[in-house]
C-alpha positions, 0 to 999 in steps of 0.5 A: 549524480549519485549521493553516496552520503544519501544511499548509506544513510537510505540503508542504515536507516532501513531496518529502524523503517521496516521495525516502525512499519511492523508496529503500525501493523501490530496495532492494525492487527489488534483493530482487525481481530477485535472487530473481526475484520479480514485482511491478509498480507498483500504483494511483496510484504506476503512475498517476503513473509513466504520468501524470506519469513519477513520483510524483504531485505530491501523492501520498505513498504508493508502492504495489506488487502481487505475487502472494500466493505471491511475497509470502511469498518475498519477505518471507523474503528481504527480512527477511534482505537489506534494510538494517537501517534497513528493517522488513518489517511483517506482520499476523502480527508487527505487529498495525496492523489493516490485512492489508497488507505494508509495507516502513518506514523506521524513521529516520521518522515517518509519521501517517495519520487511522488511526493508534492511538497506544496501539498500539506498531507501526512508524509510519515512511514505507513502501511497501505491498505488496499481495496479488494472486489469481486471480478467478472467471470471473463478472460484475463486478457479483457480484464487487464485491458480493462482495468489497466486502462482505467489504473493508466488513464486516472493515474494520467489524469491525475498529474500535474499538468502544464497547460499545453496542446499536448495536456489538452490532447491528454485530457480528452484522450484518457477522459475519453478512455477512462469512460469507456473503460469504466462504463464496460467494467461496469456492465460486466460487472452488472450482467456477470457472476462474480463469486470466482475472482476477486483483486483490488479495485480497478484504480489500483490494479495497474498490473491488470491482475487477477486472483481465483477467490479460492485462492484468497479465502478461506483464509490462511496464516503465515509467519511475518518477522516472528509474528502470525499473521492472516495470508491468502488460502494458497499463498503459492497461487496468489504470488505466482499470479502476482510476480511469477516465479517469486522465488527468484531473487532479483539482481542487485541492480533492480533491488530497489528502496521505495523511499527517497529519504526516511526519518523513522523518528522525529522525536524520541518517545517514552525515554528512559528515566533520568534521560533527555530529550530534545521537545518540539519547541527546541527545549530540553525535557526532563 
C-alpha cells in the first residue's frame, strides 16, 4: 500500500536534505584545501553538477572519490577539524555493513531500505566518500567480471542470513568465489601496469566500471549549486563511462528518492534572539 502522507512529506523535505548535505561538503572542502587532499564530485552528484549545475532534483545523496591514500589523511583531519555536529563514520569504528566512509550530520535522521535499526550506528544525512585505486591494464570484460564478483559476492555475504541449506549453500558459494576473485585481481594487480585506469575499490564497483586515469586527473572544477568544486579532467568521459548517455532525463517512474524518511533537523540550531527552542531533556531554552 502507498503512503500518500510519507511521499509528500519525502518530497517537501528534499530540498531542506539536499541543503544540510551541501553544508557537510562545504566543511569537507575546507578539510581538503587546507590539507591539500584531492577529491572530486562523483557519480550522480557530478552528473547533476554537469546536467543541472546541482543536485538532481530527486537526487538525495551527495557522493565524492578520493584516492584511497587521501582518504586516510583526510579522515585524520577532518576527526580533528570538522565542526562537532559532524561524524566521520569508518567501517572500522561503526559496523554499517557498508566499506564506505560518511561524513553525518548527527542533528538528523536519514533511513534507507538498508538500514538495521537493531544496530546502533549514526543514521544522520552524509555524504560518502569513495575509495579510488589504480586498475590493471586488461580488458573491461575481465575486470567487470572480476570486481563484480567480488562487489556481489561480499555484498551476499555480508547479509543477514537465517540458518538454512540455502544460507549454507550460499556461504560456500561466494566464499568460494570471492576467493577467487580476489586472489586474481590480486595477481593482475601484481604483474600489470597500473598508470592507465583507476575507479573505486573492487568492494564498491558493483557496476564493474572503469575510468581512463586522464580522464580523472589533472583535475578540473565545475560548478555545484553556485558553488566551485573539483570534478574529473573530462567530466563528459568519466559519466559517459558511468551512465551512458547522462544527458538523458530519466521517466518519472524511475526517478527514484534514496531515502525512506528523513528529518534534516532534530533540534533547531543557533536561534535567533529572543526565540525558543525545544532541548534534548524536553525543556524550554531561552
Amino acid at each position: 500500500m502507498q503512503n500518500t502522507y510519507l511521499d509528500e512529506y519525502r518530497r517537501t523535505t528534499l530540498r531542506k536534505c539536499q541543503l544540510k548535505q551541501l553544508s557537510i561538503l562545504v566543511e569537507m572542502d575546507k578539510v581538503c584545501r587546507k590539507h591539500h587532499i584531492e577529491y572530486w564530485l562523483d557519480g550522480g552528484t557530478l552528473l547533476g553538477a554537469i546536467r543541472h549545475r546541482g543536485f538532481i532534483p530527486w537526487d538525495d545523496d551527495i557522493d565524492i572519490a578520493m584516492r584511497l591514500e587521501d582518504v586516510a589523511r583526510f579522515v585524520a583531519a577532518a576527526r580533528e577539524e570538522l565542526p562537532a555536529s559532524l561524524f566521520v563514520q569508518t567501517p572500522d569504528v561503526e559496523d554499517t555493513k557498508e566499506p564506505i566512509v560518511k561524513v553525518r550530520d548527527l542533528n538528523s535522521f536519514y533511513v534507507e531500505g538498508g538500514d538495521d535499526f537493531s544496530a546502533s550506528y549514526q543514521k544522520g544525512v552524509y555524504v560518502d566518500i569513495f575509495p579510488f585505486i589504480p586498475y590493471p591494464d586488461v580488458s573491461q570484460a575481465f575486470t567487470k567480471r572480476i570486481v563484480r564478483g567480488i562487489s556481489r559476492s561480499r555484498s551476499i555475504l555480508h547479509k543477514p542470513h537465517r540458518y538454512s541449506l540455502r544460507a549454507v549453500a550460499e556461504f560456500f558459494w561466494f566464499g568460494g568465489k570471492l576467493l577467487f576473485c580476489t586472489i586474481v585481481w590480486k595477481m593482475a594487480l601484481a604483474f600489470l601496469r597500473k598508470d592507465r585506469k583507476i575507479c573505486v575499490v573492487p568492494e564498491n564497483n558493483g557496476y564493474g566500471v572503469v575510468y581512463a586515469t586522464k580522464d580523472v586527473f589533472p583535475l578540473s572544477s565545475t560548478t555545484f549549486e553556485g558553488r566551485e568544486f573539483p570534478a574529473p579532467a573530462h567530466p563528459d568521459a568519466y559519466l559517459r563511462a558511468l551512465f551512458g548517455d547522462y544527458m538523458q532525463i530519466p521517466p518519472v517512474e524511475k526517478r527514484q528518492i534514496h531515502a525512506v524518511f528523513v528529518a534534516p533537523e532534530l533540534l533547531r540550531e543557533n536561534a535567533k534572539d529572543g526565540e525558543t527552542h525545544q532541548g534534548p531533556d524536553g525543556e524550554k531554552n531561552a
